[in-house]
C-alpha positions in Angstrom: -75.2 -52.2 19.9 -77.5 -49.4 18.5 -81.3 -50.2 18.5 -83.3 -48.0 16.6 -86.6 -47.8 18.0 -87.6 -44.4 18.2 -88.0 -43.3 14.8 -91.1 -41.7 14.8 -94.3 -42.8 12.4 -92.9 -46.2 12.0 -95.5 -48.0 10.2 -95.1 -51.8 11.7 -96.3 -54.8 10.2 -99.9 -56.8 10.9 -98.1 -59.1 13.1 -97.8 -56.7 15.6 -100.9 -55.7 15.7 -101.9 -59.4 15.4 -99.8 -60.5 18.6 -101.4 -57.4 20.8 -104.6 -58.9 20.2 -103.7 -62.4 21.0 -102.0 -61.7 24.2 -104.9 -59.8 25.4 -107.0 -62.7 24.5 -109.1 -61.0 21.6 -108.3 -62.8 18.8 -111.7 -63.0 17.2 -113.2 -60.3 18.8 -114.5 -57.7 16.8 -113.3 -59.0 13.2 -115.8 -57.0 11.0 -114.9 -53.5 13.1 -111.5 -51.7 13.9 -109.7 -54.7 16.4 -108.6 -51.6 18.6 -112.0 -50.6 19.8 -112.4 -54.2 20.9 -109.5 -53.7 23.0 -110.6 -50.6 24.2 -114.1 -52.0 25.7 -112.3 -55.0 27.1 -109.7 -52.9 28.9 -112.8 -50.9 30.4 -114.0 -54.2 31.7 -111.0 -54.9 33.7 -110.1 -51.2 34.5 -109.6 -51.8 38.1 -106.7 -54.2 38.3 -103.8 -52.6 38.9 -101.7 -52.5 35.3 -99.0 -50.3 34.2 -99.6 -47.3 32.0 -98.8 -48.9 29.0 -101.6 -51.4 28.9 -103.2 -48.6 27.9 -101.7 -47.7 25.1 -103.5 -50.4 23.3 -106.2 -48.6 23.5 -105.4 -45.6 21.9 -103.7 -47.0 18.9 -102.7 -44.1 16.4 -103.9 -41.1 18.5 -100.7 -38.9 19.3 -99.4 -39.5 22.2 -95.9 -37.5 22.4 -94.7 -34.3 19.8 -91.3 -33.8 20.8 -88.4 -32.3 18.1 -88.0 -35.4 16.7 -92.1 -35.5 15.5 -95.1 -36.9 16.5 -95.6 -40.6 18.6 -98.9 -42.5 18.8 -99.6 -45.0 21.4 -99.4 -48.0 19.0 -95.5 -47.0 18.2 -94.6 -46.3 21.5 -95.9 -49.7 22.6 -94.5 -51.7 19.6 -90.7 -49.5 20.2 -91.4 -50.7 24.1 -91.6 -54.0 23.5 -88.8 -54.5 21.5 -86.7 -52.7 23.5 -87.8 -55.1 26.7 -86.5 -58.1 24.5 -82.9 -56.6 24.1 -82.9 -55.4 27.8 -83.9 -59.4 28.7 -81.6 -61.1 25.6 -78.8 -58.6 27.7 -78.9 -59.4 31.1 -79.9 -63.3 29.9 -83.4 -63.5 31.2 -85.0 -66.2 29.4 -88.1 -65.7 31.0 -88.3 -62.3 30.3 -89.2 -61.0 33.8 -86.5 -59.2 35.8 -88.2 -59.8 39.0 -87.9 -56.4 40.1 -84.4 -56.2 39.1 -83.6 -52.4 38.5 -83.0 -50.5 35.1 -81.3 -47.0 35.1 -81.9 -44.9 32.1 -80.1 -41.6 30.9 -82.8 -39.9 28.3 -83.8 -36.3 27.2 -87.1 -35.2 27.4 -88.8 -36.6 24.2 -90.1 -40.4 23.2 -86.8 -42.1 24.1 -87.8 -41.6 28.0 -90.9 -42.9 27.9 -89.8 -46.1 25.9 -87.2 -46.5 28.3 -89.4 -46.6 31.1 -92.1 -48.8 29.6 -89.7 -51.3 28.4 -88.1 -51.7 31.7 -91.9 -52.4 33.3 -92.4 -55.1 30.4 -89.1 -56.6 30.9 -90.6 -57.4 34.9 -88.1 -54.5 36.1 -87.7 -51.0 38.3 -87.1 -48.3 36.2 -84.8 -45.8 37.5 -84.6 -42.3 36.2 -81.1 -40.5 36.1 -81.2 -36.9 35.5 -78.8 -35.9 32.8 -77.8 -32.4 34.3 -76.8 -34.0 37.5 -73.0 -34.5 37.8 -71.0 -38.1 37.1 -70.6 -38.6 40.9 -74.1 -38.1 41.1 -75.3 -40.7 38.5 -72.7 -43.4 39.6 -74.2 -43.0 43.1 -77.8 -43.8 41.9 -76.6 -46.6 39.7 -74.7 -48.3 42.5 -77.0 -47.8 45.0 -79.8 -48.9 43.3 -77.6 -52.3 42.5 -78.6 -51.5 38.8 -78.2 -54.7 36.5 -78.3 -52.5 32.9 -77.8 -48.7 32.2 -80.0 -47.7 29.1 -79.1 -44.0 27.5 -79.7 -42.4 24.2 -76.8 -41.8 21.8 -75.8 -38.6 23.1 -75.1 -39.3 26.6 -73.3 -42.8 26.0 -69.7 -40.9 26.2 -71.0 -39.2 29.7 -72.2 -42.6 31.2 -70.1 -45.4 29.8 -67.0 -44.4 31.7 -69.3 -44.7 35.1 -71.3 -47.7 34.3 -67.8 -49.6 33.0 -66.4 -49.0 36.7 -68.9 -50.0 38.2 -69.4 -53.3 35.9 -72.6 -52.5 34.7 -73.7 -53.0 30.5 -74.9 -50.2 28.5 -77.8 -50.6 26.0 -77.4 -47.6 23.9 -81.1 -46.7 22.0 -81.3 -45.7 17.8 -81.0 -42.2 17.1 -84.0 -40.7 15.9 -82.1 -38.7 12.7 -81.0 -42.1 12.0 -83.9 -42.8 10.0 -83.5 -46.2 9.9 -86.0 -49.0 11.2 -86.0 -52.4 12.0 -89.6 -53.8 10.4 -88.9 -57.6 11.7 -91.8 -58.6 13.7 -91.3 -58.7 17.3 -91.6 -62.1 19.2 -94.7 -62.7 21.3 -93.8 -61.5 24.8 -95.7 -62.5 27.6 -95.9 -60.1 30.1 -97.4 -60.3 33.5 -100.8 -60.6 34.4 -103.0 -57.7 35.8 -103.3 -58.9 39.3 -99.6 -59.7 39.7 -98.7 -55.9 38.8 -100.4 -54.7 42.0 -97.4 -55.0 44.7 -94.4 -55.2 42.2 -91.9 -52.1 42.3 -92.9 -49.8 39.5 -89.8 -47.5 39.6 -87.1 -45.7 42.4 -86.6 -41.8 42.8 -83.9 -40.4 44.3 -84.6 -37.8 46.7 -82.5 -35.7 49.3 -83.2 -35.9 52.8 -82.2 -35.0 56.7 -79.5 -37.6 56.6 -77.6 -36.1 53.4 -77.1 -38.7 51.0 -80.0 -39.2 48.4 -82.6 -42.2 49.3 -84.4 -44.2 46.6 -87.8 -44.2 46.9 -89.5 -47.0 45.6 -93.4 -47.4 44.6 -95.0 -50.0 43.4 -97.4 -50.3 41.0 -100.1 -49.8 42.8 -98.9 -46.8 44.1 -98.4 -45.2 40.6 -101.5 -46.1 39.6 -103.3 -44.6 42.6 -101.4 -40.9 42.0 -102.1 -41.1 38.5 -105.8 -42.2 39.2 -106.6 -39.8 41.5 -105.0 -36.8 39.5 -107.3 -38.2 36.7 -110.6 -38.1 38.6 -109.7 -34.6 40.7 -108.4 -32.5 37.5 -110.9 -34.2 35.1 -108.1 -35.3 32.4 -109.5 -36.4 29.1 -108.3 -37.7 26.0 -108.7 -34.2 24.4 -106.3 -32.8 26.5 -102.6 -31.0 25.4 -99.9 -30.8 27.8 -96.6 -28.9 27.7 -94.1 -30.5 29.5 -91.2 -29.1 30.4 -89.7 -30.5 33.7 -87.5 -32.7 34.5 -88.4 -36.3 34.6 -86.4 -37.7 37.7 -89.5 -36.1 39.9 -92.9 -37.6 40.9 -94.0 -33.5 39.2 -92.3 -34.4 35.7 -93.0 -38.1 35.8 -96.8 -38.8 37.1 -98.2 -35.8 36.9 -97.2 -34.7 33.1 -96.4 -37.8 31.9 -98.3 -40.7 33.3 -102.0 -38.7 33.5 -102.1 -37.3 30.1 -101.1 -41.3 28.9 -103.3 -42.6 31.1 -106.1 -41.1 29.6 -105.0 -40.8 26.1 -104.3 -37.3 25.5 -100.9 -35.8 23.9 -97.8 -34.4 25.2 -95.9 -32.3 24.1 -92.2 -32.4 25.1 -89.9 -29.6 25.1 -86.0 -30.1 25.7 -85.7 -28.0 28.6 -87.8 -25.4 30.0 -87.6 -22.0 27.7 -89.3 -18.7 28.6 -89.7 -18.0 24.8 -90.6 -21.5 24.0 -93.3 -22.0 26.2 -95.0 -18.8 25.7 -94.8 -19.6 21.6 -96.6 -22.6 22.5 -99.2 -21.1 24.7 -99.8 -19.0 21.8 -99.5 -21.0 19.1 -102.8 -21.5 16.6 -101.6 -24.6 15.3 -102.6 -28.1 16.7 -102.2 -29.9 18.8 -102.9 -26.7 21.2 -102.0 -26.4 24.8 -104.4 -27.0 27.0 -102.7 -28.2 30.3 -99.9 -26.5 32.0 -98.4 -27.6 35.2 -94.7 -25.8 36.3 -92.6 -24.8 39.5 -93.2 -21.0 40.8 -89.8 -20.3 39.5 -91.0 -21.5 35.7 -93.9 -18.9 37.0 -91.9 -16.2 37.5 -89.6 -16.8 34.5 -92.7 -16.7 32.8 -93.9 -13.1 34.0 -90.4 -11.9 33.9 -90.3 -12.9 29.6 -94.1 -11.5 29.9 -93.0 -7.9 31.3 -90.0 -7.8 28.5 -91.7 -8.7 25.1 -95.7 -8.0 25.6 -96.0 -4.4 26.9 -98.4 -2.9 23.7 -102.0 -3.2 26.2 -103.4 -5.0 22.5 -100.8 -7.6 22.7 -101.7 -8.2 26.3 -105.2 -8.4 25.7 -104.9 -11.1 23.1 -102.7 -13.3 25.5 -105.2 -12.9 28.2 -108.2 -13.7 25.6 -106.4 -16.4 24.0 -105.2 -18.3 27.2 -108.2 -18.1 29.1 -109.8 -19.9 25.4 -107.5 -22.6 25.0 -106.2 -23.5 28.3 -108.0 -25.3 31.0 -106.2 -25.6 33.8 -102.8 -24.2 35.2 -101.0 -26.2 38.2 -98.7 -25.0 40.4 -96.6 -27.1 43.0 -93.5 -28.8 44.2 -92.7 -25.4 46.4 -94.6 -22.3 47.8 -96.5 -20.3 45.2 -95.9 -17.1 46.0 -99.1 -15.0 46.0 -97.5 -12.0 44.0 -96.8 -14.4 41.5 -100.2 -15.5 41.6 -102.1 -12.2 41.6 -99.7 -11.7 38.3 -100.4 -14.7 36.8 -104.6 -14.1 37.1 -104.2 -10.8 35.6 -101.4 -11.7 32.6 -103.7 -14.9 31.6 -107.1 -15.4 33.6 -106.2 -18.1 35.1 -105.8 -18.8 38.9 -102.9 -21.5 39.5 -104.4 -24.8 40.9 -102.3 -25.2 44.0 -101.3 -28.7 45.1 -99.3 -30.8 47.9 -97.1 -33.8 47.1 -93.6 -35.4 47.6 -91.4 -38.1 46.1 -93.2 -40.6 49.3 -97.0 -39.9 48.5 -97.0 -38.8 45.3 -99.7 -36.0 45.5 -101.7 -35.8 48.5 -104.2 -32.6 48.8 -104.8 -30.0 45.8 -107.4 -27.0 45.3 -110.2 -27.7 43.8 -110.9 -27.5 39.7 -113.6 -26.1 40.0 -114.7 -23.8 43.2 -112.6 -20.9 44.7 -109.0 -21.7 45.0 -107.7 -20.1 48.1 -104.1 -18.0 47.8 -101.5 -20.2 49.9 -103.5 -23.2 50.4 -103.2 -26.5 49.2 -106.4 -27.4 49.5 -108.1 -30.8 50.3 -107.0 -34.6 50.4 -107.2 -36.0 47.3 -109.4 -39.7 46.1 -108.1 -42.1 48.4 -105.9 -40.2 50.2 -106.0 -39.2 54.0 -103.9 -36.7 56.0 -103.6 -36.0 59.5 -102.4 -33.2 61.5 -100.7 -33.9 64.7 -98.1 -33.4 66.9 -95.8 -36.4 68.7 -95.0 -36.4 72.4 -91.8 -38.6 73.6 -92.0 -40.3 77.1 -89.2 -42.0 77.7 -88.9 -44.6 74.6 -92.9 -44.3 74.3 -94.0 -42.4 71.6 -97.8 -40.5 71.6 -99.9 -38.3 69.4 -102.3 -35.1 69.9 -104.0 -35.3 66.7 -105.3 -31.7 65.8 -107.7 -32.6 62.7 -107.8 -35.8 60.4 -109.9 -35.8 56.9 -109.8 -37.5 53.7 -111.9 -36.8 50.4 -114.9 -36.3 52.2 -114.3 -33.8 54.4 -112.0 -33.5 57.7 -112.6 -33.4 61.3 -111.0 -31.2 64.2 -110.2 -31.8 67.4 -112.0 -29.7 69.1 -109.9 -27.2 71.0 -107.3 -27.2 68.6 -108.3 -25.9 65.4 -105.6 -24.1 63.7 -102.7 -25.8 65.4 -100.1 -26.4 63.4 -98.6 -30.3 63.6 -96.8 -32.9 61.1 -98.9 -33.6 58.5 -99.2 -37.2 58.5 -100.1 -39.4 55.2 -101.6 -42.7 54.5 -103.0 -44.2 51.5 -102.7 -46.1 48.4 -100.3 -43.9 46.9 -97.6 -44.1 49.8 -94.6 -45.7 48.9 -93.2 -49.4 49.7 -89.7 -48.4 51.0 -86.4 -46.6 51.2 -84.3 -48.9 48.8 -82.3 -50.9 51.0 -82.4 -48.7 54.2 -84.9 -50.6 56.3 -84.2 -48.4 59.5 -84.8 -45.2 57.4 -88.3 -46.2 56.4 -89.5 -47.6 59.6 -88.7 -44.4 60.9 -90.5 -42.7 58.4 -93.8 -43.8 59.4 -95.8 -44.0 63.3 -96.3 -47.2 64.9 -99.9 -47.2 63.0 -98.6 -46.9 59.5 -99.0 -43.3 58.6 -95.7 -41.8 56.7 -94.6 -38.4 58.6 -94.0 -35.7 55.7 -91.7 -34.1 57.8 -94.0 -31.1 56.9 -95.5 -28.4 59.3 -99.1 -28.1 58.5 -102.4 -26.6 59.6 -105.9 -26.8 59.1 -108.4 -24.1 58.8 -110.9 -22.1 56.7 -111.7 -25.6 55.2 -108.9 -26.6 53.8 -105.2 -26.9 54.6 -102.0 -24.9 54.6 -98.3 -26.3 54.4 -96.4 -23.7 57.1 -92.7 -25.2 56.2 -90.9 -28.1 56.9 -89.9 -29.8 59.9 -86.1 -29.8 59.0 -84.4 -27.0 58.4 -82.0 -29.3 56.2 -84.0 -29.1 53.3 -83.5 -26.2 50.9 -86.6 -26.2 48.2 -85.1 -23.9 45.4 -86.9 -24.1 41.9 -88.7 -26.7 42.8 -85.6 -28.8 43.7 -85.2 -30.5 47.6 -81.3 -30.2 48.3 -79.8 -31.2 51.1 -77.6 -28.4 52.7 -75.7 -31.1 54.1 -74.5 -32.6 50.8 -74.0 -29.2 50.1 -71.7 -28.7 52.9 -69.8 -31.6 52.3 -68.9 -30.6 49.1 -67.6 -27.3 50.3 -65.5 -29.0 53.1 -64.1 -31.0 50.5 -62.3 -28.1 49.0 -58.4 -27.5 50.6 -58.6 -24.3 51.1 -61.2 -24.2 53.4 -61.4 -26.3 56.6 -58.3 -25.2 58.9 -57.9 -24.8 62.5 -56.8 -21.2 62.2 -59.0 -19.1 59.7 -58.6 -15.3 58.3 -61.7 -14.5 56.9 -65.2 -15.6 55.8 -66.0 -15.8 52.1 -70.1 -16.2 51.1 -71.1 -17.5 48.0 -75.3 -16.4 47.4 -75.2 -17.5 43.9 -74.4 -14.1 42.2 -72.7 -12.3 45.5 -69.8 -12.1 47.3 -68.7 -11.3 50.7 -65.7 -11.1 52.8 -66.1 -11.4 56.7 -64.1 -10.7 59.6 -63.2 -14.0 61.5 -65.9 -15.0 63.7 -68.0 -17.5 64.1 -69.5 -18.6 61.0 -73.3 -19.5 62.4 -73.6 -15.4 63.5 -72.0 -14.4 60.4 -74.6 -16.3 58.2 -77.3 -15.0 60.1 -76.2 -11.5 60.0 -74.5 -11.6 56.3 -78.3 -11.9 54.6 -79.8 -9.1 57.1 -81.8 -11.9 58.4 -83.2 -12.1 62.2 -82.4 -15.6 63.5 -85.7 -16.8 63.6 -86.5 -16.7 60.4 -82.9 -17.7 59.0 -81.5 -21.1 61.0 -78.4 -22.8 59.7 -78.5 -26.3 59.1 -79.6 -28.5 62.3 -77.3 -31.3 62.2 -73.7 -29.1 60.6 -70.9 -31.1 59.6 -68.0 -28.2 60.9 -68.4 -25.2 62.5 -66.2 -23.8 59.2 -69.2 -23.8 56.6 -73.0 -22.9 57.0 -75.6 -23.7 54.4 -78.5 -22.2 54.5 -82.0 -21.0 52.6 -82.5 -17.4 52.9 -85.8 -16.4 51.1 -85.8 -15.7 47.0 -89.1 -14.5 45.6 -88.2 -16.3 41.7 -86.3 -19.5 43.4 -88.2 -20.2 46.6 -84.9 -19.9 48.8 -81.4 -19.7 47.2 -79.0 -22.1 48.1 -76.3 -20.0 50.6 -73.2 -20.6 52.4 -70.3 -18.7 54.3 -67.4 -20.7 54.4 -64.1 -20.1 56.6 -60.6 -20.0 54.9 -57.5 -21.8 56.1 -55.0 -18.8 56.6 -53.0 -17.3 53.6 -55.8 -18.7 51.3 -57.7 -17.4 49.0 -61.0 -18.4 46.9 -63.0 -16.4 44.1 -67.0 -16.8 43.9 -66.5 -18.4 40.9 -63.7 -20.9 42.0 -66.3 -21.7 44.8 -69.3 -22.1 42.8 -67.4 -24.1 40.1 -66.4 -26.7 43.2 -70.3 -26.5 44.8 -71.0 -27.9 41.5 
C-alpha cells in the first residue's frame, strides 16, 4: 500500500486542526485569537515534562520547518503527515490501542521530510524508531532489523526493491510511504488519536542506534525519551538555538550528530532545516552563499566535510575579491560552526578561521551520551579541546585498578557545568573519561552483560575514551581500544572489518606467498612474513604510534588506522594469500565492501 503523506504544502482541513486542540485540552481557549498561540503558552506551562519533539510542533504551526528538494514543510504538515502515518503503522501490526509498547520500527528514508515523519509516527504509534542507513549494505540492514526484533519496516518508494527482499526473509511487513512527485493527497480527516501522556514519555525508549564496538558486531543503543530530550535540551541552552535559526544538514541520520544535533534542536526550538541529499562540496558552499531565504545560519559537519570544504575552497575561489566576499558574507550570516564526531585537526581549523571568520565550536559526544562537553559559544575556544561538561552533564577522569575480582578508582578530576575539581597531585593525568547524566543511555538492546560492563559499580558509563584535564577544560587523547577506527566521522570496527576479509577464499591458508595491502587507493606486495611487522612497517609507521587490532581474528589479516589528515585515520589492512593466489586492489576493496 502507498500512503501519500509527504506532499509538501498540503493544506488539511479544520478538523485537524480542531482535534490538535481538543487532545491538548484547549478547546475553548483562545477563540477570538489564532488557536495556535494558545497552544503555544500552554506548552510553555508544562515545558518540563519530558515529551517527544513533536509535541512541539504544535506550537509552531505554519513556520517552515524542513526545505528539502521536494519543497518546503511546516510544523503543522509534518505533524498532521505523522499522525496519519502512526494509524497505518497501528491498523498494520493490529494495535487497537494504538501504543506499540516500545515495540521497534525500522525505517529506510533519504534525507528530506520522509525521515522525519517516519520517526515521529513511530513515537506516536507508542514505538522505538530505528534508523537504517541506506548506503549500508543488505547484510547490514537485515542485521539491524533482526536484531532489533523489528515488528514493521517503513521505507520511501525508492528503496522498497533494496529492502523488501530482506524484510520478506525475515517475516517482517513493509509500509511503503507516498512519493512526493506523486502529487496526490489524501484530505480525509484523520481520526482522533490519543497519544500518551507527558509524564509517561519520560522512561519509554525513544529510538536504537547501531554502533560498532570492541566486540565486532554492531550494538543497539537505546535511549529513552528522557535521554533525548536532555541532549537536545542541553544543546539548546549551551549553543543558544532559536527559532530564527537555518541549518544545513547534510549528514547522515543513523548518528546521534545527524539525528539530535541537526535535526532534533533546530525542531525543538522551531527553526528550519534545510536538507540536502548527501553532502556536496559545491552544494554546501552555494548554500552558504546563497542571498535567498531561508539563509544559513548554523552549520555543524565532520573534519572530513571540513577539509572537503577547503579543498572545493582552494579550487574555485582563488581571485583575493572573491575570497574576501566569502569571508565578509559568512562571518554576516552564519552564527556558529560545530565541529565533532572525530579529531579536528588544527590545520583545518587555522584554515577554516582564515577562509570564513569563524572558529569551529569543538564538542565531545558518542552514540551512549549523546554530547557530553563542548567549547563554549561565546569565550575563547581552545585548538584540540573539547571544552567543558555540558547542562546536566558530569564527567570524570580516572583510572581503574584490578585486585583480584575487586575493582578501584584513582579519580584524577571530576566537574560538571559548574566547574571541575582535581585531585590534587594529579592534574594532567590522563584516565577514562567517565560519564553520568540524564543523557546516558538505558541499554545495549538485548545484551544485558554488555551494558553492565559498560558502566562502574556506581553508575557512571566508561567512554572507553583516554582523556585529560587541564588549562580549564578537557582534551580527548584517543581511545581506549585500538579496535575502533574513527574515519570521516564514522566508528568501524576493524574486527568486522577483518572478518570480512577472512571471509574471502583466497586469503586464509596455512601456507602463504605474499602479502597484499589494500590503503584505500594503494597497493602493496610483501614478502612473506608475519603480517603484524609488515603492517607496521608497510605505512612507515613506528609501532607505538601504529598498533594492530588488540583482540585479531588470524594472524593472516591486520586492520588497522594509520593517520589521514582529510579522514581522521584510513581504514588499512595487509592481508596474507593462500599460495598460487592472486587478488587485485580492486577485487579486495570490492569484497571489504
Amino acid at each position: 500500500m502507498l500512503l501519500s503523506l509527504l506532499s509538501p504544502r498540503v493544506s488539511w482541513s479544520a478538523r485537524c486542526l480542531l482535534r490538535d486542540l481538543h487532545r491538548w485540552g484547549l478547546r475553548g481557549q483562545n477563540r477570538t485569537g489564532c488557536p495556535w498561540r494558545g497552544i503555544q503558552t500552554t506548552r510553555a506551562a508544562s515545558s518540563h515534562h519530558v515529551s517527544p519533539v513533536f509535541t512541539k510542533a504544535l506550537t509552531f504551526g505554519d513556520k517552515v520547518a524542513i526545505v528539502d528538494q521536494n519543497g518546503e514543510h511546516t510544523y503543522r504538515e509534518l505533524y498532521c503527515q505523522s499522525l496519519r502515518l502512526s494509524q497505518e503503522i497501528c491498523r498494520v501490526l493490529q494495535c487497537p490501542s494504538r501504543d506499540l509498547k516500545e515495540e521497534r520500527i525500522s525505517f529506510l528514508c533519504p534525507n528530506d521530510a520522509s525521515y522525519v515523519v517516519a520517526q515521529w509516527a513511530s513515537w506516536m504509534s507508542g514505538g522505538i524508531a530505528v534508523p537504517l542507513y541506506r548506503k549500508h549494505p543488505v547484510q547490514q540492514l537485515e542485521y539491524v532489523i533482526e536484531d532489533s526484533q523489528s515488528a514493521l519496516v517503513i521505507t520511501t518508494e525508492e528503496y522498497v526493491g533494496k529492502i523488501s527482499p530482506s524484510a520478506e526473509k525475515l517475516g517482517v511487513p513493509v509500509l511503503p510511504l507516498g512519493s512526493h512527485s506523486s502529487g496526490s493527497a489524501d484530505h480525509t480527516a484523520v481520526e482522533d488519536v490519543p497519544l500518551a501522556s507527558s509524564a509517561s514519555w519520560k522512561d519509554r525508549g525513544a529510538m536504537i542506534i547501531y554502533t560498532s564496538g570492541t566486540t565486532g558486531r554492531p550494538k543497539g543503543v537505546l535511549s529513552t525519551h528522557k535521554n533525548v530530550q536532555a541532549v537536545t535540551t542541553g544543546l539548546v541552552e549551551k549553543w543558544e538555538w532559536k527559532k530564527e535559526d537555518v541549518i544545513l544538514h547534510v549528514l547522515p541520520l543513523h548518528h546521534v550528530h545527524g539525528v539530535i544535533n541537526k535535526l532534533l534542536c533546530p525542531l525543538w526550538v522551531g527553526a528550519t532545516c534545510i536538507m540536502l541529499p548527501e553532502f556536496s562540496a559545491q552544494m554546501v558552499w552555494k548554500k552558504f552563499l546563497s542571498s535567498q531565504a531561508p539563509r544559513v545560519s548554523v552549520f555543524m559537519a565532520v573534519p572530513t566535510i571540513y577539509a572537503k570544504l577547503i579543498e572545493y575552497y582552494d579550487q574555485h575561489f582563488s581571485q583575493p575579491q572573491v575570497q574576501d566576499f566569502v569571508r565578509a558574507f559568512c562571518q554576516e550570516n552564519i552564527r556558529l560552526m560545530v565541529s565533532g564526531s572525530a579529531a579536528l585537526p588544527v590545520p583545518v581549523l587555522k584554515k577554516w578561521k582564515a577562509i570564513t571568520g569563524h572558529t569551529l565550536l569543538e564538542r565531545y559526544g558518542m552514540t551512549e551520551i549523546g554530547m557530553a562537553l563542548s567549547n563554549p559559544l561565546h569565550g575563547v575556544r581552545v585548538p584540540g579541546s573539547v571544552g567543558t561538561p555540558l547542562p546536566g552533564v558530569e564527567v570524570r577522569i580516572a583510572t581503574e585498578t584490578v585486585k583480584g575480582s575487586g575493582r578501584s578508582y584513582t579519580i584524577h578530576a571530576e566537574g560538571d557545568e559548574h566547574g571541575t575539581q582535581v585531585t590534587p597531585g594529579l592534574e594532567g593525568q590522563e584516565g577514562e573519561l567517565l560519564v553520568r547524566g540524564s543523557s546516558v543511555f538505558r541499554e545495549y538492546w538485548n545484551r544485558p552483560k554488555e551494558t553492565k560492563e559498560a558502566f562502574t559499580p556506581d553508575g557512571w558509563f566508561r567512554t572507553g575514551d583516554t582523556a585529560a584535564y587541564h588549562d580549564g577544560v578537557y582534551w580527548i587523547k584517543g581511545r581506549t581500544s585500538v579496535d575502533i577506527i574513527k574515519n570521516g566521522g564514522f566508528k568501524i570496527s576493524a574486527l568486522e572489518v577483518e572478518r570480512q576479509l577472512l571471509s574471502h577464499p583466497h586469503i586464509t591458508g596455512e601456507q602463504s606467498v605474499g602479502l597484499w595491502g589494500c590503503t584505500g587507493a594503494h597497493a602493496l606486495s610483501l614478502q612473506p612474513g608475519p603480517v603484524l611487522r609488515a603492517a607496521l612497517s608497510a605505512f612507515g609507521n613506528e609501532p607505538p604510534s601504529l598498533q594492530p587490532t588488540s583482540s585479531a581474528l588470524s594472524p593472516d589479516v591486520a586492520v588497522i588506522g594509520p593517520p589521514d589528515v582529510v579522514w581522521g585515520q584510513r581504514v588499512s589492512a595487509v592481508v596474507q594469500l593462500r599460495k598460487g593466489e592472486m587478488l587485485s586492489v580492486k577485487e579486495l576493496k570490492e569484497w571489504a565492501r
